[in-house]
C-alpha positions in Angstrom: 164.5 -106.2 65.1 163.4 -105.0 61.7 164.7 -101.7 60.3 162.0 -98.7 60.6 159.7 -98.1 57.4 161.2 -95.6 55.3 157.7 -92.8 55.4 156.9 -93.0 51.5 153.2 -92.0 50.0 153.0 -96.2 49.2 153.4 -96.0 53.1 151.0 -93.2 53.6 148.4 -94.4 50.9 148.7 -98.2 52.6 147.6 -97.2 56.1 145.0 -94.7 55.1 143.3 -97.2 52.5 143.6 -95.0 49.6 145.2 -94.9 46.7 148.9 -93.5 46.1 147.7 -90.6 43.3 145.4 -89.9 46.1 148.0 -89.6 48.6 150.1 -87.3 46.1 146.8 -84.9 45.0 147.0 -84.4 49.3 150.4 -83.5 49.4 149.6 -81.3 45.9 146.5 -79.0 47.7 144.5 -80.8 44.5 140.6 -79.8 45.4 139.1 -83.0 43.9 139.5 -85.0 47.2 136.6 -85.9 49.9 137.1 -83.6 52.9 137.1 -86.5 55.6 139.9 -88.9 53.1 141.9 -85.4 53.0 141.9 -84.9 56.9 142.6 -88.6 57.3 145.8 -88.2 55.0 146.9 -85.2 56.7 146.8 -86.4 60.1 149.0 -89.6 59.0 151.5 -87.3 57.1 151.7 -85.3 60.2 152.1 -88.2 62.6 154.7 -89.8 60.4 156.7 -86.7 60.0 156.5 -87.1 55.6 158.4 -84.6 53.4 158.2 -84.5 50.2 161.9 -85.4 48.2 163.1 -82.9 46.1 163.8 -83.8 42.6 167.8 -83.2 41.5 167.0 -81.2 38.8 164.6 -78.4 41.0 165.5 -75.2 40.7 164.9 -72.5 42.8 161.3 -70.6 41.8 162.3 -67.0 42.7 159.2 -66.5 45.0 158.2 -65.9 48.6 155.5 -65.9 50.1 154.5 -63.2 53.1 151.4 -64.1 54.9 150.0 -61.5 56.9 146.3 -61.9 59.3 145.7 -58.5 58.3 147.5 -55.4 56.6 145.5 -52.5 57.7 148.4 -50.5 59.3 151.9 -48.5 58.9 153.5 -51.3 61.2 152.7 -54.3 58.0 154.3 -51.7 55.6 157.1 -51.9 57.3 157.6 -56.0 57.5 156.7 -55.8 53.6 159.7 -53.3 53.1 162.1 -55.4 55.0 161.1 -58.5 53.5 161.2 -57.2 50.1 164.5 -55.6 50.3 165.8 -58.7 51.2 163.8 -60.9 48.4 165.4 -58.5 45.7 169.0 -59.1 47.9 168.4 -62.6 46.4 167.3 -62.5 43.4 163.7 -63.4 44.9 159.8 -61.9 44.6 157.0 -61.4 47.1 154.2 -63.0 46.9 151.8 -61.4 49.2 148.8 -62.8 51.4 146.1 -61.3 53.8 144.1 -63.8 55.7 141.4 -61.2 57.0 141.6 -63.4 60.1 144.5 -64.4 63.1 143.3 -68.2 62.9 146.6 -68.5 60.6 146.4 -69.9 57.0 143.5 -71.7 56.1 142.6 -74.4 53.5 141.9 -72.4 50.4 145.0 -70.5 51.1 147.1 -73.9 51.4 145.6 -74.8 48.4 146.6 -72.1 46.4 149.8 -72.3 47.7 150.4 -75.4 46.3 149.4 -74.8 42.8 152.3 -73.2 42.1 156.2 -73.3 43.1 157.4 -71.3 46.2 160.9 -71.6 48.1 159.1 -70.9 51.3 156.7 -69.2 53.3 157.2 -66.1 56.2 154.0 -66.1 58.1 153.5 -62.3 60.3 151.7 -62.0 63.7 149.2 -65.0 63.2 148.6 -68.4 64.4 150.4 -71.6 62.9 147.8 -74.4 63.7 149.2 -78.1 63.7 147.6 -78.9 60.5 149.2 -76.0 59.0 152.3 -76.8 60.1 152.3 -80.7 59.1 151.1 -79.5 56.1 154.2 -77.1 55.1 156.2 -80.0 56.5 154.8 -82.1 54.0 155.6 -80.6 51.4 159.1 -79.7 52.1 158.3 -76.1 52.3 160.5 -73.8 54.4 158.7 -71.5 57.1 159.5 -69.2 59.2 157.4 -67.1 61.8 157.6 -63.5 62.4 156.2 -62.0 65.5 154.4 -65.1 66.4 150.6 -64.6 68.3 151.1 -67.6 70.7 153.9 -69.8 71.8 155.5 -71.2 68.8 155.4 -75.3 68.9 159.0 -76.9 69.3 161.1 -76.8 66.3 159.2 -73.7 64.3 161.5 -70.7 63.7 160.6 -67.4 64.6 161.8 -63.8 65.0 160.5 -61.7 67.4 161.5 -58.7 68.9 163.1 -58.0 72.9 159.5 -56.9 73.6 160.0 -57.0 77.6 163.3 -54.9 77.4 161.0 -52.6 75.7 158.5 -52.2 78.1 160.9 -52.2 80.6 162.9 -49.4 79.1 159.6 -47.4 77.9 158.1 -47.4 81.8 161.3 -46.8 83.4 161.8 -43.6 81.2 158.8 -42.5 82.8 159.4 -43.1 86.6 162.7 -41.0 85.7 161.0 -38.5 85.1 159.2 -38.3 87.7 155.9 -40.0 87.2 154.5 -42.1 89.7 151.1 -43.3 88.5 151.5 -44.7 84.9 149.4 -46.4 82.9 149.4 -48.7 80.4 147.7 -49.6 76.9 148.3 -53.2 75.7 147.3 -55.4 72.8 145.4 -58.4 73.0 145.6 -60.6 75.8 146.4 -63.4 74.2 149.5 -62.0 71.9 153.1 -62.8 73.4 154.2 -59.1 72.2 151.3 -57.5 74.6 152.5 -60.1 77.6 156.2 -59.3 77.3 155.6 -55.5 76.9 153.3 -55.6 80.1 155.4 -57.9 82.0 158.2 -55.1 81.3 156.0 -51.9 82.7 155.4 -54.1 85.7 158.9 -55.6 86.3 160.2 -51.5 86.4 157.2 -50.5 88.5 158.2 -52.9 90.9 161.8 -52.2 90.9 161.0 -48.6 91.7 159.0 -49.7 94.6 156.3 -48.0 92.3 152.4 -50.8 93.1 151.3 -51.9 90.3 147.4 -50.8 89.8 144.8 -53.2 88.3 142.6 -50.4 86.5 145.7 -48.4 84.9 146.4 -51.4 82.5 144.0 -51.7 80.0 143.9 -54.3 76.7 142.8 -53.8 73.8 144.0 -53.9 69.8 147.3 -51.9 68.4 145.1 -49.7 66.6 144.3 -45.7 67.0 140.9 -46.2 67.9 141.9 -48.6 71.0 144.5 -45.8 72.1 141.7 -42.9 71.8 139.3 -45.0 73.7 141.1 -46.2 76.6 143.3 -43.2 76.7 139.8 -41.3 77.3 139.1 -43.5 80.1 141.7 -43.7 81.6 142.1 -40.2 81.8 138.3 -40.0 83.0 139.6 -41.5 86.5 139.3 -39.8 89.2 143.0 -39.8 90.0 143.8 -40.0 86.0 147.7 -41.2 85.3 150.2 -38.5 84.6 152.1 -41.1 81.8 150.4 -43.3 79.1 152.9 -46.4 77.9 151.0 -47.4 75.0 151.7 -50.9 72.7 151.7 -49.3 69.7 152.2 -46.3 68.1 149.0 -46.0 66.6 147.7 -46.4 70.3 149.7 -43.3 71.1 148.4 -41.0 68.2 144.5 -42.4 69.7 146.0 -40.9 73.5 147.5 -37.9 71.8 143.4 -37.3 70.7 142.4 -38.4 73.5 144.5 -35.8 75.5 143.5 -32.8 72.9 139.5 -33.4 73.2 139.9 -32.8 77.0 141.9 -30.2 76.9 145.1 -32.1 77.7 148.6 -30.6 76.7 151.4 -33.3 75.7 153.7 -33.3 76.8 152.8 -30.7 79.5 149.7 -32.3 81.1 150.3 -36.0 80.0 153.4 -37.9 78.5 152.9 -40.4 76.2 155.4 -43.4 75.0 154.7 -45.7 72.0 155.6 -48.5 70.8 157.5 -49.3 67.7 158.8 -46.2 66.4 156.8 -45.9 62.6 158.3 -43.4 60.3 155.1 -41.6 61.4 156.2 -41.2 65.1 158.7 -38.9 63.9 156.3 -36.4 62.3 154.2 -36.2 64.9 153.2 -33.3 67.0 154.7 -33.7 69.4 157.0 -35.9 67.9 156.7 -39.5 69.8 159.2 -40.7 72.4 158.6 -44.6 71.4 160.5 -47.7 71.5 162.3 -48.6 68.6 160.9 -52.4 67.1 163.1 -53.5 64.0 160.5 -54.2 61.9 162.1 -54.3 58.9 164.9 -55.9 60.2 163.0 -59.0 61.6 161.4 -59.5 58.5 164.5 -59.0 56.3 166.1 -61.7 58.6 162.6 -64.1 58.2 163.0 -64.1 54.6 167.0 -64.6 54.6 166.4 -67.4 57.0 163.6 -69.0 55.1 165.5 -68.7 51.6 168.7 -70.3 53.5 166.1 -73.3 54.6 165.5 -74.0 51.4 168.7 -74.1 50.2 169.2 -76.6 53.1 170.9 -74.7 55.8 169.8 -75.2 59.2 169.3 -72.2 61.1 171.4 -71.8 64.1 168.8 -71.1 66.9 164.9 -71.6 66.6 164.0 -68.7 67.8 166.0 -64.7 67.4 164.4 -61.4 69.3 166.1 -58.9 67.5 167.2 -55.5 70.2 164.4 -53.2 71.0 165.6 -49.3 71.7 164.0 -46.4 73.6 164.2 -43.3 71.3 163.5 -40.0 73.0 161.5 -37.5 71.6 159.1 -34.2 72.7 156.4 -36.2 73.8 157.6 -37.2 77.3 158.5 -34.6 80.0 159.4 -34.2 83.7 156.5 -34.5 86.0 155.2 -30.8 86.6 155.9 -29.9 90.3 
């Protein structure tokens, strides 16, 4: 039996039927390639499982990139403070991206990516297509996810956060106090953070023998103007919840306004819980009782992880969720008698 083809761009360029500087201007993100040659090089890189050699004499290039769908909040201020503590731990820069979309990166972004030098690439709360990912692979370009959108694909690290715990912890706080009908504010249905944290409000509804109500669990973004919205309808019910659990704290500020423009105390009339504890949360008025998300933490630990991969350390487990915590604040009471 012959021995297996060692994958080399000859290898690549042979079975595609172009030329080897074409293979390499691929590989490179070069523009000056015809869209339907590019895709047919990418998909035979991808199925071949290419990457790129590394020269002996490369050198680190003191750079990392942070790729973010969008940066509109507190909660992206917070991964950009943990990764760039832990850039400047190594001697390292951030190089920031914002995709304006959760499709995950896109061509124009690969391509600037690879005209010039990076020792790898921490991608926040997006979606890491195949072609993406083959592409990165390619090119021998470290990766690591943070907060993935969907269910990572076999062998891409991540770091996440124990986002059921949470919502465990955040709706059990609740029933000890008292409160029987609770609701709850998600993200989008199709985020693994909104899954986990609703999966956690139903798991310790269920334990406390508590049903579980379709129309109290509502989806919608992370934002303040989802929280205002569906706090105002949910408190429009007829039998309106005594406890909002929102997925976010930004969702809780929208249910605190909510709860003021109908004349709703908090935490008198309506207790509210959020969800990753923002240096805002403390601040508030009242101040928020919220579960604790180490944002900075997971993407401190991205960025160490993706600078160790590219010094060639393998990381010890694909994927880390880094210890949610239930902080108490004024925001949450007993249910009045």
């Amino acid at each position: 039996m012959s021995a297996k083809r060692r994958v080399t761009i000859a290898l690549i360029a042979e079975e595609a039927g172009v030329s080897i500087p074409t293979v390499s201007k691929v590989i490179n993100g070069r523009p000056e390639v015809a869209l339907e040659t590019r895709h047919r090089v990418e998909r035979l890189l991808r199925e071949h499982g290419y990457q790129r050699r590394a020269s002996q004499g490369d050198t680190p290039a003191g750079l990392v990139d942070l790729v973010f769908a969008e940066i509109e909040s507190p909660w992206a201020m917070e991964i950009v403070r943990g990764a760039e503590s832990a850039a400047r731990e190594a001697a390292a820069s951030l190089v920031i991206s914002v995709l304006h979309t959760h499709a995950g990166p896109g061509r124009d972004w690969m391509e600037r990516l690879a005209s010039r030098r990076t020792d790898g690439v921490v991608i926040v709360a997006s979606k890491l297509s195949a072609g993406v990912q083959g592409q990165l692979t390619a090119r021998s370009l470290p990766f690591v996810v943070v907060d993935p959108e969907g269910e990572p694909a076999p062998g891409v690290v991540s770091v996440g956060a124990t986002n059921w715990n949470g919502g465990l912890a955040a709706t059990r706080h609740l029933v000890e106090l008292g409160h029987r009908r609770i609701a709850m504010i998600s993200g989008p249905a199709d985020m693994l953070c909104s899954q986990a944290r609703i999966d956690g409000y139903r798991a310790a509804l269920e334990t406390a023998g508590i049903p579980v109500e379709p129309e109290l669990i509502r989806r919608g973004t992370f934002l303040v103007d989802s929280g205002h919205d569906h706090g105002h309808a949910l408190l429009s019910l007829d039998d309106p919840p005594t406890a909002i659990f929102a997925g976010s704290d930004l969702q809780a500020f929208g249910v605190f306004e909510a709860a003021r423009q109908r004349g709703l105390r908090v935490p008198e009339d309506l207790s509210v819980v959020g969800f990753d504890d923002l240096p805002l949360a403390r601040s508030a008025w009242p101040p928020l009782t919220t579960v604790r998300q180490p944002l900075q933490e997971m993407a401190a630990l991205a960025t160490r992880t993706v600078l160790g991969m590219g010094r060639g350390e393998v990381p010890e487990t694909r994927r880390v969720e880094l210890a949610t915590e239930l902080i108490v604040r004024e925001s949450t009471a007993p249910l009045p008698a």
